[in-house]
C-alpha positions in Angstrom: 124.4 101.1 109.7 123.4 104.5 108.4 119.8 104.0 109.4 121.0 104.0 113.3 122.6 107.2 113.1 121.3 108.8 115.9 120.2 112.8 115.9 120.9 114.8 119.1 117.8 116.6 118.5 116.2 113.1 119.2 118.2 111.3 121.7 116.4 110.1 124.7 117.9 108.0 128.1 121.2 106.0 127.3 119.2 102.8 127.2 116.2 103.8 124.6 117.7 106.1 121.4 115.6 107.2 118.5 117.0 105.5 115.2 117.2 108.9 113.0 118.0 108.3 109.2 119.0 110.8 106.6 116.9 112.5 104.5 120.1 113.4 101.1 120.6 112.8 97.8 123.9 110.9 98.9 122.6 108.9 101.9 125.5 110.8 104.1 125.8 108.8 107.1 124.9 112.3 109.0 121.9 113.1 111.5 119.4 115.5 109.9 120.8 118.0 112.8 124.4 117.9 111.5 122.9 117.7 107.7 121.1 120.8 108.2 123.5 122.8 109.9 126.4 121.7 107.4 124.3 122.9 103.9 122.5 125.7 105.6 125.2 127.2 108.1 128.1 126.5 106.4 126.8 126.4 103.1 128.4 122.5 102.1 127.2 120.9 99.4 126.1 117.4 99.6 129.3 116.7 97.2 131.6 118.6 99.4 130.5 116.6 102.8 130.8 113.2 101.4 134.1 113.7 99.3 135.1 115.4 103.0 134.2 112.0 104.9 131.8 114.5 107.8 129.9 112.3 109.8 127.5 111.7 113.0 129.3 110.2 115.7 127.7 109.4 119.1 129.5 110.7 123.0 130.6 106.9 123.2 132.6 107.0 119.4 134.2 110.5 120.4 135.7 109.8 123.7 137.1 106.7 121.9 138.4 109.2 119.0 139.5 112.1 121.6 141.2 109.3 124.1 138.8 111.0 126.6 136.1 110.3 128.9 133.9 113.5 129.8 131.8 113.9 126.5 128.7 113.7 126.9 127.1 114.8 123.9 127.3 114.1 119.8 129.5 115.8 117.4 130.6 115.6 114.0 133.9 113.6 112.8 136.2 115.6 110.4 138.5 113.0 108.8 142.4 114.3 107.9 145.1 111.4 106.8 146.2 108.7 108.6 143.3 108.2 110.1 144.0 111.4 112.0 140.2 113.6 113.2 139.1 116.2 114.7 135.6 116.2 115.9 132.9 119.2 115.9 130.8 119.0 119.4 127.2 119.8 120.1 127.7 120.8 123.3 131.0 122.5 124.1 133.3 121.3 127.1 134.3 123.7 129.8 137.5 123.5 131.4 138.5 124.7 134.9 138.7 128.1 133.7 135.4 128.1 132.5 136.4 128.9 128.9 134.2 126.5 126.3 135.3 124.3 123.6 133.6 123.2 120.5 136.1 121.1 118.0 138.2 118.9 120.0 141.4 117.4 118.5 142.9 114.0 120.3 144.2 114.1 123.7 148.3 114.6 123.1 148.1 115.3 119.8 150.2 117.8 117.7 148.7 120.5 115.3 148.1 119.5 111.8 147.0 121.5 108.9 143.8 120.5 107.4 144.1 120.1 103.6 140.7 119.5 101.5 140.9 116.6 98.9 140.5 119.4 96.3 143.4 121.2 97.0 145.7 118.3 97.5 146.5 118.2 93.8 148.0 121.7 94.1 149.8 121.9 96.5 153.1 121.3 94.9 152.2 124.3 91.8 153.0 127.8 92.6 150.8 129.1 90.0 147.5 128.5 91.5 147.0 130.7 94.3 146.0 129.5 98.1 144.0 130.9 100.9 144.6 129.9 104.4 141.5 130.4 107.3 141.2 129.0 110.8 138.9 126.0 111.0 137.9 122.7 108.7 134.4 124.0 107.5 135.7 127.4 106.2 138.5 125.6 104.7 135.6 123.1 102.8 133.5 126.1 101.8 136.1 128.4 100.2 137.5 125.5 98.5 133.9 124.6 97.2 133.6 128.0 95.6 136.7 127.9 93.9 139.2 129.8 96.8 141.6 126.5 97.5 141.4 126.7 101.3 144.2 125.3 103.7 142.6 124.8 107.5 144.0 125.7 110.7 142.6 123.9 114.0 143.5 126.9 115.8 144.4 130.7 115.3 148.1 129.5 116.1 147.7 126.3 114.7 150.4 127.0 112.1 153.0 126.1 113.8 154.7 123.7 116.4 157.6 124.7 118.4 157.2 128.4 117.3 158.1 127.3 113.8 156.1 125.9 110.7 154.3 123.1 110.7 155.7 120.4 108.8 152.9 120.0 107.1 153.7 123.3 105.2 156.8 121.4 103.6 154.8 119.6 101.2 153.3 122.5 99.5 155.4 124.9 97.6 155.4 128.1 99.1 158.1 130.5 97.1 156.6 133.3 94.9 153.2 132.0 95.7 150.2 134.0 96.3 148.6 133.4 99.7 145.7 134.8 101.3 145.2 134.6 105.1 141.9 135.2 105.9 141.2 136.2 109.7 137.5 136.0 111.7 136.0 139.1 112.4 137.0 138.8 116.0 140.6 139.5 114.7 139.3 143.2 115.1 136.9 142.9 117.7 138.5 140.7 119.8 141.2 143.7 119.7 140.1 146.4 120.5 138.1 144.8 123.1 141.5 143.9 124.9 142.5 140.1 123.5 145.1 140.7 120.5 145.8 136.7 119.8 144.0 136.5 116.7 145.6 139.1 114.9 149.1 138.6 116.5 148.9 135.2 115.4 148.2 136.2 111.6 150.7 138.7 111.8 153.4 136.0 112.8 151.5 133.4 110.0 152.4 136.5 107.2 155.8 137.0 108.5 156.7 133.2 108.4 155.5 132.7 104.7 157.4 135.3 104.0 160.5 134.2 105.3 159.5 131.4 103.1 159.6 133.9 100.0 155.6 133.5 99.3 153.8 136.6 98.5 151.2 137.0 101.3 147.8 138.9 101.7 145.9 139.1 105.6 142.6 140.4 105.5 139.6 140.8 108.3 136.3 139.7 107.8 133.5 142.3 108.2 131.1 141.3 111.2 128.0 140.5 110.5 125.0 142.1 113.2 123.2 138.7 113.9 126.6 136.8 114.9 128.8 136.8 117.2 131.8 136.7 115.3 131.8 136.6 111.2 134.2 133.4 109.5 134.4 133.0 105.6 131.6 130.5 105.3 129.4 132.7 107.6 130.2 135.9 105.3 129.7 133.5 101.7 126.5 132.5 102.8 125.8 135.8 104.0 126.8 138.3 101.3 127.6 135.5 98.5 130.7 134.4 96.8 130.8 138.1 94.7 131.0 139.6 97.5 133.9 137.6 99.1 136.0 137.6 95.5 135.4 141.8 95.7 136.6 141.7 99.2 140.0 139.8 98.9 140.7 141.2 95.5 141.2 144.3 97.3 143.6 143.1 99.6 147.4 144.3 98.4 150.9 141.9 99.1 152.7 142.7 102.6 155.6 144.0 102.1 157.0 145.0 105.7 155.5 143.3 108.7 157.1 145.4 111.5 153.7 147.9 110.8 151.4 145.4 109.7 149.3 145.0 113.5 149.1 148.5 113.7 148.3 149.1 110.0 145.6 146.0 109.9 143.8 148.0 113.5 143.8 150.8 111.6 142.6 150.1 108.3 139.7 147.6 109.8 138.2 149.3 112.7 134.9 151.8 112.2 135.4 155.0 112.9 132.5 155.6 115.4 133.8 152.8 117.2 137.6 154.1 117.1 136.9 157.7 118.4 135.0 156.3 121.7 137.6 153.5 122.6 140.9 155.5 121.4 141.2 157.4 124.7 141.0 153.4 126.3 142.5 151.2 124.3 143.9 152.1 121.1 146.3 155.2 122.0 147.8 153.0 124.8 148.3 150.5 122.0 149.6 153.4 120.0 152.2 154.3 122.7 153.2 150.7 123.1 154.2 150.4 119.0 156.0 153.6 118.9 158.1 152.4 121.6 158.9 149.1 120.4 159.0 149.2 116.7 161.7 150.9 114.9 161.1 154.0 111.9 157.7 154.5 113.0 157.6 158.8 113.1 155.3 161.0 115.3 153.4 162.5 112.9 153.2 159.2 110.5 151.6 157.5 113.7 149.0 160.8 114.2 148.6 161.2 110.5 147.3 157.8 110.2 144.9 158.0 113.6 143.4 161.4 112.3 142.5 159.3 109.0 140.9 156.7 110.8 139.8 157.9 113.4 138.8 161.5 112.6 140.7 163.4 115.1 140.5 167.4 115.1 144.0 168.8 114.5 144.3 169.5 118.3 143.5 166.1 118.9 146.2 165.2 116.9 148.8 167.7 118.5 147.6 166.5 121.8 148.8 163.2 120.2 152.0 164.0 118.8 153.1 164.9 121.9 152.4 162.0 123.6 154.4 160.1 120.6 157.3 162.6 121.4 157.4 161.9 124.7 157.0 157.7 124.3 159.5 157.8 121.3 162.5 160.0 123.8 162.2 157.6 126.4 162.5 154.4 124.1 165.2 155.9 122.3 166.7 157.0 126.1 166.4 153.0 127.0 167.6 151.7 123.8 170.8 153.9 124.0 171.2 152.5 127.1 170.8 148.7 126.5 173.0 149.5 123.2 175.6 150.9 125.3 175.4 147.8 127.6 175.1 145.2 124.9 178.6 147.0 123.2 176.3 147.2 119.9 179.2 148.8 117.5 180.9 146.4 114.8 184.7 146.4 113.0 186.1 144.1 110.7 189.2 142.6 112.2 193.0 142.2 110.6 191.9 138.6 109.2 188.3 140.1 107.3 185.9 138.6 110.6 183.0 140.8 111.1 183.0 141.2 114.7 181.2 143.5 117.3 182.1 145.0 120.5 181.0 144.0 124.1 181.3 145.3 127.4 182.4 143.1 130.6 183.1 144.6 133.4 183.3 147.9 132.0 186.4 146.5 129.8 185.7 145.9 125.4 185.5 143.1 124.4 186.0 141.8 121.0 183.3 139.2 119.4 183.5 137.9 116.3 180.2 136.9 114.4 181.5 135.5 111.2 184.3 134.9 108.7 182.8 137.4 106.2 182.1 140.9 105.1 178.7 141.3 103.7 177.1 144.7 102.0 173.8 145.3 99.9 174.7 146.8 97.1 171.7 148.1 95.2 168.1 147.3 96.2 166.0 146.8 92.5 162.0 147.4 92.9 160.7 144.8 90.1 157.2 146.6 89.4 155.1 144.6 87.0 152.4 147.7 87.1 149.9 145.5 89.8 152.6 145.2 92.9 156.2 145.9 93.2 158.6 143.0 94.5 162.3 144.2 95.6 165.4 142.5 95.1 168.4 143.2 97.5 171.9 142.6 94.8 174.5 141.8 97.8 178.4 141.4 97.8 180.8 139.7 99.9 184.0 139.2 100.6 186.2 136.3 103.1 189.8 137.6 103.8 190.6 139.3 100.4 188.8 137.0 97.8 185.6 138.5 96.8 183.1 136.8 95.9 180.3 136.9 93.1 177.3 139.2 94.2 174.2 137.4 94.4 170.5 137.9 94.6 168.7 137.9 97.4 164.4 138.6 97.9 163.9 141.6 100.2 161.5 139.5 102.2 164.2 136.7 102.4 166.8 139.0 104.0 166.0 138.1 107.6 166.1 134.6 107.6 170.1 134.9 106.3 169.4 131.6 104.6 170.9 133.0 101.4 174.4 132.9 102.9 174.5 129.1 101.7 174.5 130.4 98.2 178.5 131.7 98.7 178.9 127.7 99.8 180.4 126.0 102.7 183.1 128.2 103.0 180.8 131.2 105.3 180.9 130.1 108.3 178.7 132.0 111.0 179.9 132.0 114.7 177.6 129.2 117.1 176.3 131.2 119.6 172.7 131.9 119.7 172.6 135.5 118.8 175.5 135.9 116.1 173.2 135.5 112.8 170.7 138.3 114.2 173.6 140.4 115.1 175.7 139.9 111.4 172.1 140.7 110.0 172.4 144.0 111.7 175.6 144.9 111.1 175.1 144.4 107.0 171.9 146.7 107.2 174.2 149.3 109.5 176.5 149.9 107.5 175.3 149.4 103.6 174.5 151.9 101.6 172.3 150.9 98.9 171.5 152.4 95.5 167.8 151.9 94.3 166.8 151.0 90.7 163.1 150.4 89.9 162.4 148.2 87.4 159.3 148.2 85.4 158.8 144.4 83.6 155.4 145.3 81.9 155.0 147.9 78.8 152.3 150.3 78.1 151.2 153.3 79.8 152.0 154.2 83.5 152.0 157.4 85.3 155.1 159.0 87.2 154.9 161.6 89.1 152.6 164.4 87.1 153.2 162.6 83.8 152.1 159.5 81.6 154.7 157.7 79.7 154.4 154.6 77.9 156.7 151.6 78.2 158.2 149.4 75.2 160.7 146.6 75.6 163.6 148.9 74.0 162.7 152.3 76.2 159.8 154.9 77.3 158.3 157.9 75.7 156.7 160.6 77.2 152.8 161.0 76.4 
C-alpha cells in the first residue's frame, strides 16, 4: 500500500491520481510533500515520525477520520491512544467567519493532551522535568532534542470545563518543574489587540500551580521571515543551544496576579513599546491597576520607564493617570464591599462567619465551623529559587488543632483543609470557600523565616557569609 500514497503536489482529477512513493530510510508511508516539510520544517527525524505513527492520508480518509464532509484536500494523520487523531491539512478550512483552520480534531470531540511515546515513561517521576507547547509537532521536536514535550491541540486546550484536563491526572505534577512554552504571537498577538494566547498561559501556570508544580512561561522570540515563531520553528532556526540558553533563563512563578503584565513587559521591544504605548499598552496598564490588587503607582511607572524608556515626565504624566484609575477602583470596591457586607467575626460557638446586608438590615453568614490563621510564612531558599511554606493553625470550638504545612502556591485552592480531617466542615454555598480564604489572609499576621537548605557562600545585603550545616560565618 505504501506505493499508492498519493502527494498533493501530484494529485490530478478524482478519477486519474499519480501513485507517489517515498523516497526514506524507513519507507514512512508519507508523500514526499509531507516528508519534506516534516524533516525540513519541523526538523523530525525519520525515527521521530515513524515511532510517532505521521502519515499521508487522502480528503476521502480524513472526512472519514473528522466525521466530516467538506475536505477537500490531503493532510497528515497524527495518531494519540485509542485510536484517537488529529489530522494536519494542506489546505485550511474556512468557517463562516472567514477565520482558517489547519489541524482539525473529530467533529464532537473533547480536548486531549498529546503525549509523545518518549515521554510516556515519565510521566509518573517528578524528577525529570517537562515542557508543555501548543501543537503535536512542537511537542515531537522538543522531545527529540531531549526537552520531554506534552502537546496542546489548542492554546486553551488544557482544559475542559474551565478545569484540567484529565489527561493531566496521570502525570505527576507536585514539586515538578514545568516549562510552558508560548508562540511568539503570545506577544504579538497582544499588543496588536488579541490577548488569548497569553491569557491562556497565564491561567495554564496558575492551574499547575494550584496543583503544587513549580512552573516557568516563556515567549518565543519572532523570527523576520515567519509569521509567527513556535519551538520547532526557533530549533531549526537558532539550534538546540540556543533554545536550552533561552529557557534556562526563565525563573519559577511565584505570584500569577502580575504575571500578564510582567510577561508584556519583559517580552515586548522597546522601539515597538514606545509607538503603541499611547494605543494599546497604557490602556491595558489602566485596566490592571484597576483590577488587580497591591499593584502601586509608581511600581506600575517604574516598570514602563524600564521597558519602555519613558522620560521622567512621561512617567509623571503616567503616575497620574495610575492615581486617578487606582481612586476610582478603590471608590468602586469600597462600594461593592459595603454592599456585599465584606467584614468577618467569629461567633459564640468558634463559626467563622461574615456579615451581609439585606435590605439595609446585617446579616449574619456563617462560612465554616473553624478558625484558621497563618502563622509564620518560611522562604526555603536552596541558593537557585526560593519556595515558601505558609505554617497555619486552627482551631473548632475550643480544641486546637495541630498546625500544619501548607505550599504558598497551594493556599488558594483550600485543599489543605482535608489535612485537619473530616471534622472541617465548610458551608455549601458557592462562594463560602473563596470568602473563608479571605478572611484567614485578613486577619493573620505572619512572621517570616527564611531558610537557606544549601551551604557555602551567599551574599546578604552588602556582605558575603558562608553557610555550614551547624551555622554561618561572616567572610
Amino acid at each position: 500500500m505504501k506505493d499508492k500514497i498519493k502527494s498533493p503536489a501530484n494529485a490530478e482529477t478524482s478519477t486519474g491520481r499519480k501513485k507517489q512513493t517515498t523516497n526514506n530510510n524507513y519507507k514512512l508511508p508519507l508523500s514526499d510533500h509531507h516528508y519534506n516539510k516534516l524533516r525540513n520544517e519541523h526538523g523530525l527525524s525519520e525515527a521521530t515520525i515513524k515511532e510517532a505513527g505521521l502519515r499521508t492520508a487522502d480528503a476521502k480518509e480524513l472526512n472519514k477520520l473528522l466525521k466530516r464532509s467538506d475536505i477537500n484536500s490531503s493532510g497528515i494523520v497524527i495518531p494519540y491512544e485509542d485510536k484517537f487523531c488529529r489530522t494536519r491539512l494542506d489546505e485550511p478550512l474556512k468557517n463562516s467567519k472567514g477565520k482558517t483552520a489547519k489541524y482539525l480534531s473529530p467533529s464532537g470531540s473533547l480536548n486531549r493532551l498529546y503525549i509523545p511515546k518518549a515521554v510516556e515513561p515519565i510521566l509518573k517521576d517528578s524528577s525529570v522535568p517537562l515542557y508543555i507547547t501548543e501543537g503535536e509537532f512542537k511537542a515531537l521536536k522538543l522531545t527529540q532534542e531531549g526537552f520531554p514535550c506534552i502537546g496542546l491541540s489548542g492554546v486553551w486546550g488544557f482544559s475542559r470545563n474551565k478545569k484540567l484536563l484529565p489527561d493531566f491526572d496521570n502525570i505527576e505534577l507536585v514539586d515538578r518543574h514545568i516549562t510552558i512554552i508560548l508562540d511568539s504571537d503570545a506577544i504579538t498577538e497582544t499588543y496588536g489587540g488579541n490577548q488569548h494566547v497569553l491569557k491562556a498561559g497565564v491561567r495554564l501556570t496558575e492551574e499547575l500551580m494550584e496543583r503544587q508544580a513549580a512552573v516557568c512561561i516563556g515567549v518565543l522570540p519572532k523570527i523576520d521571515s515567519l509569521s509567527k515563531t513556535g519551538a520547532d520553528d526557533f530549533i531549526v532556526a537558532q539550534g538546540v543551544s540556543a533554545f536550552k540558553e533561552l529557557v534556562g533563563k526563565l525563573k519559577p512563578v511565584e505570584n500569577t496576579n502580575l504575571l500578564f503584565l510582567e510577561t508584556l513587559l519583559t517580552y515586548i521591544p522597546t522601539d515597538t513599546a514606545r509607538e503603541l504605548l499611547p494605543y494599546k499598552i497604557k490602556p491595558l496598564i489602566k485596566e490592571l491597576a484597576g483590577l488587580e490588587d497591591g499593584i502601586g503607582e509608581n511600581y506600575l511607572s517604574t516598570r514602563v520607564k524600564e521597558y519602555f524608556g519613558l522620560t521622567a515626565k512621561e512617567r509623571d504624566n503616567l503616575i497620574k493617570v495610575l492615581k486617578d484609575v487606582r481612586k476610582k477602583a478603590k471608590d468602586v470596591k469600597k462600594q461593592k464591599n459595603h454592599d456585599s457586607g465584606c467584614s468577618y467575626f467569629v461567633d459564640e460557638d468558634g463559626n467563622t462567619c461574615r456579615l451581609t446586608q439585606k435590605e439595609g438590615y446585617p446579616i449574619p453568614v456563617r462560612l465554616a465551623n473553624i478558625v484558621a490563621r497563618i502563622e509564620k510564612q518560611i522562604i526555603e531558599d536552596d541558593g537557585l529559587h526560593e519556595k515558601r511554606l505558609y505554617l497555619i493553625s486552627g482551631k473548632i470550638k475550643d480544641v486546637s488543632l495541630p498546625i500544619i504545612e501548607v505550599p504558598a502556591s497551594y493556599f488558594s485552592s483550600m485543599n489543605w483543609l482535608c489535612q485537619w480531617g473530616a471534622g472541617v466542615i465548610i458551608e455549601p454555598s458557592h462562594s463560602s470557600k473563596d470568602y473563608f480564604r479571605h478572611e484567614i489572609q485578613v486577619n493573620s499576621c505572619p512572621t517570616t523565616e527564611t531558610v537557606y537548605i544549601h551551604t557555602g557562600w551567599r551574599k546578604r545585603g552588602d556582605a558575603w557569609i558562608y553557610l555550614t550545616a551547624s551555622g554561618c560565618y561572616r567572610g
